[in-house]
Phi, psi and omega in degrees: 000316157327296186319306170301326190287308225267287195298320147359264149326316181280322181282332169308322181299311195294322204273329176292324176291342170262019165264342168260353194281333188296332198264292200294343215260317217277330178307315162335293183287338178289330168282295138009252188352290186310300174320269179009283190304322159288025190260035159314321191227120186303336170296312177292303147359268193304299193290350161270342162301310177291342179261328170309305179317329149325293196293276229277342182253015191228338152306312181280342164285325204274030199270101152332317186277002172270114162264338139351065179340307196276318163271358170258022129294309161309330182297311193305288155351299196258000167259343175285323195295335188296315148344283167300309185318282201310318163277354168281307211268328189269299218293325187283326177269338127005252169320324161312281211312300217285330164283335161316316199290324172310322223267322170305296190294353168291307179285339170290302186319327160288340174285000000 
């Protein structure tokens, strides 16, 4: 019975602390996908990449429970890059599409 009050506890603790890098991982891959699918154009591509990546270090960084100097210092390191990545990579594929969209409706148009 002992055994459960102990074990318990440890494994929730363990699945709540590994639910945000799993929530960053699957935003990743959703962005990979996206990439995938866009990979006509080579720009966007690469900025839907940078931006999942983004996503995924700014999830797996954003770890509350570090008291360690030396990992909140790394921590610290890898959520400012993360910081930049990720809105850089949506504002920039972003900005691609809004010069794409004539040329797409131009070519529907042609159809």
């Amino acid at each position: 019975m002992k055994d459960n009050l102990v074990t318990i506890p440890i494994i929730l603790g363990a699945l709540l602390s590994f639910s945000k890098p799993i929530g960053g991982l699957v935003f990743m891959i959703v962005f990979w996908k996206i990439a995938k699918v866009v990979r006509y154009e080579i720009n966007i591509r690469t900025y839907m990449i940078i931006s999942g990546w983004g996503i995924f270090l700014i999830f797996s960084a954003n770890q509350a429970s570090v008291q360690v100097l030396h990992f909140g210092l790394a921590t610290v390191t890898v959520l400012s890059t993360a910081v930049y990545l990720m809105p850089l990579g949506i504002y920039d594929s972003a900005s691609l599409f809004q010069q794409i969209i004539p040329y797409v409706r131009l070519y529907m148009k042609m159809q």
